[in-house]
C-alpha positions in Angstrom: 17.1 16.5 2.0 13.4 17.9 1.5 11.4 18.5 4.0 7.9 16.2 5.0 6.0 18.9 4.0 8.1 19.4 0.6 7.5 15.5 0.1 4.3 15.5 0.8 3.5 18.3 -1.8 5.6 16.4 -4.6 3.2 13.3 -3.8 0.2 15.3 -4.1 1.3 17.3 -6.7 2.3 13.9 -8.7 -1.2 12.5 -7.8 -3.2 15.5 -9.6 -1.1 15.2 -12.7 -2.2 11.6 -13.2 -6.1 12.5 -12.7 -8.9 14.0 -14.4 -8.4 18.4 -13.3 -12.2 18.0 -12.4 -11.6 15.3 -9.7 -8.3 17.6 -8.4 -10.6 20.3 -8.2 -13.1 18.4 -6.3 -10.8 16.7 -3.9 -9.4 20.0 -3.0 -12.7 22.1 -2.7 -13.4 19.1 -0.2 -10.6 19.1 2.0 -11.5 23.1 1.3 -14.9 22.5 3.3 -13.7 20.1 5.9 -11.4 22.4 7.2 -13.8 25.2 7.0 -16.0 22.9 9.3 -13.5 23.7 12.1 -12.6 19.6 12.2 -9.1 20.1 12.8 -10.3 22.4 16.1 -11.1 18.6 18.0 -8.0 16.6 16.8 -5.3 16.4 19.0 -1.5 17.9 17.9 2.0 16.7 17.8 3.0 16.8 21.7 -0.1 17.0 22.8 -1.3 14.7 25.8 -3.8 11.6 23.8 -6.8 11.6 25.5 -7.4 8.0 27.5 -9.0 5.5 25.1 -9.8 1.8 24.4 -9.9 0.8 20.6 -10.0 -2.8 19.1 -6.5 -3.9 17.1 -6.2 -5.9 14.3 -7.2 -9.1 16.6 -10.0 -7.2 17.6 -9.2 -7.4 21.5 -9.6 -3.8 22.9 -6.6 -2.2 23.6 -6.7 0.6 26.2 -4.0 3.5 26.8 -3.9 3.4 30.6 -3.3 -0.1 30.6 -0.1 0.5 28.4 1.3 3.7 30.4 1.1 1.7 33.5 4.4 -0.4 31.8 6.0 3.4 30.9 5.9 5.9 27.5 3.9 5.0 25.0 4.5 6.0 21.2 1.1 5.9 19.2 1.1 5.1 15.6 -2.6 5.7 13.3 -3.0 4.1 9.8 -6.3 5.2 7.7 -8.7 2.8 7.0 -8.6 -0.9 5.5 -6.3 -1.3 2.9 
């Protein structure tokens, strides 16, 4: 069974075979920059302790963290964007 990481690669991999090698190459000196930038210093890790925050949902009602850990463990799931 591959790994995430492997099946990530075979996704991104499958990606830049479909697209122009210009737009691959930009793409990449892009992600190239922002991680230069030292973006990925702020973010928080795997395991690491979410800061407390309040964020609309998908009703827009603001949903707070230390409302939800009051009631116990809380698992936190991200999607990008607006599909």
């Amino acid at each position: 069974m591959p790994t995430l990481a492997e099946t990530l690669d075979r996704i991104r991999d499958a990606g830049a075979a479909k697209r122009d090698p210009a737009v691959t190459a930009v793409l990449r000196s892009c992600t190239a920059d922002l991680a230069a930038s030292g973006i990925m210093d702020g973010i928080v890790k795997a395991g690491d302790r979410a800061p407390l925050f309040a964020r609309p949902n998908l009703e827009h009602r603001t949903v707070r963290l230390a409302r939800l850990l009051a009631d116990g463990p809380v698992v936190l799931s991200f999607f990008r964007g607006r599909w």
